[in-house]
N, C-alpha and C positions, 0 to 999 in steps of 0.2 A: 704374197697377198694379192699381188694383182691376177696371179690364176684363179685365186679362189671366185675371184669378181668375172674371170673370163668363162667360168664352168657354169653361172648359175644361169637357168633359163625362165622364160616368163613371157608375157605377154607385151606386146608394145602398146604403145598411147596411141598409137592408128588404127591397132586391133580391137582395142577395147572400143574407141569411138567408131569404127564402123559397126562394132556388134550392137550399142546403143540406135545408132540410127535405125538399125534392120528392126531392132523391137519396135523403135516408135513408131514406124510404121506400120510395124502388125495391129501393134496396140490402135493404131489411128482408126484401123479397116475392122478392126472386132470390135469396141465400143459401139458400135453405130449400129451392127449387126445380133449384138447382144439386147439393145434398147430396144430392137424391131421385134425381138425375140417375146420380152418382158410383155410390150403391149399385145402380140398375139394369145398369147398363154394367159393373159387377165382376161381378152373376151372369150375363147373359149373354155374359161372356167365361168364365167357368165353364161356362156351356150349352155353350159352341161347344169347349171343349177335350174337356166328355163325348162330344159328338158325336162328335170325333176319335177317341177311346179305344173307341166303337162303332163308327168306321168301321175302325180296324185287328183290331177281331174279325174282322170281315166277310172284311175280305182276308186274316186266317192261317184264317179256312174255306174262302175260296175256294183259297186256293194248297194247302191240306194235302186237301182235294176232285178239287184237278189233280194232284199229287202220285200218286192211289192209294190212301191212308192211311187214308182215314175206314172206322174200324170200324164206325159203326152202332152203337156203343153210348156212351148220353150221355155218361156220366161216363168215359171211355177218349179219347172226342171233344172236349168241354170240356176235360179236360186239356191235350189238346195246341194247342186254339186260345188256352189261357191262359198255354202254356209259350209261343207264337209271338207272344203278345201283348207280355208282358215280354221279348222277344228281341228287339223292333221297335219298342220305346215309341216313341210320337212325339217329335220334338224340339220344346223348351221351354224358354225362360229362365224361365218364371213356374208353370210344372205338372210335378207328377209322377207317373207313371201306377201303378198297379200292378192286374194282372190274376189273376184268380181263379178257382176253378172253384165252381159255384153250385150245388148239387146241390139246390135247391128248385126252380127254375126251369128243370133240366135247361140250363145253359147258364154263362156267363160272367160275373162280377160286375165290373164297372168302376169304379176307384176313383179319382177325380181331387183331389189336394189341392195346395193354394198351395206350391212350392219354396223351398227355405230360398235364402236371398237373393234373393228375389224383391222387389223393388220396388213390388209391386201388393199381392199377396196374401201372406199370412202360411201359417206351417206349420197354423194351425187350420182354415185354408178347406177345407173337404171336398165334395165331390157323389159321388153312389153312382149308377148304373146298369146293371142286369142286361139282359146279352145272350143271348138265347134260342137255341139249335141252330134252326135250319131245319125240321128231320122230327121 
């Protein structure tokens, strides 16, 4: 009996406790780097739905441009590529758009915020970007 006991192999109590410590360790230095992660990837998923909300300026100037329409004056112009804006929001489970007319910048104000039931983002998440007319 007592070979049977001398034959079997395993792990020690020192082995096992230093392999715990080496993880909490790692664990300590990735948590922290995983968080910084989280928060970069929520603003540049913010980035990229502003971007959206400026690419649909673009194209209610280019379509109200092909249209005939553009009077040539800013704030007449702006209007209506903010009424085309809000007419055409992009779709989104997680953003809601609302577009503006900017009359400091002569052009569009873009307003992107986290959609109520949103999974990601909350009603507080905001980005702002003004869209310029052209001429």
């Amino acid at each position: 009996m007592k070979d049977k006991l001398r034959n079997q192999k395993g792990f020690t109590l020192i082995e096992i406790i230093a392999v715990l410590i080496i993880l909490g360790i790692l664990a300590a230095v990735a948590v922290p780097k995983y968080m910084n992660m989280t928060a970069q990837a929520k603003q540049k998923a913010m980035d990229g739905a502003l971007a959206e909300g400026m690419s649909t300026c673009s194209f209610g100037y280019a379509s109200i441009a092909l249209a005939g329409t553009l009077t040539g004056t800013a704030a007449t112009d702006a209007l209506a590529i903010a009424a085309y804006g809000n007419g055409h929001k992009p779709g989104s489970d997680d953003f809601d758009y609302l577009f503006s007319v900017a009359s400091a910048v002569d052009g569009v104000t873009v307003v992107v915020s986290g959609k109520a039931g949103s999974t990601t983002f909350v009603v507080g998440d905001t980005s702002t970007r003004d869209w310029v007319l052209p001429y």
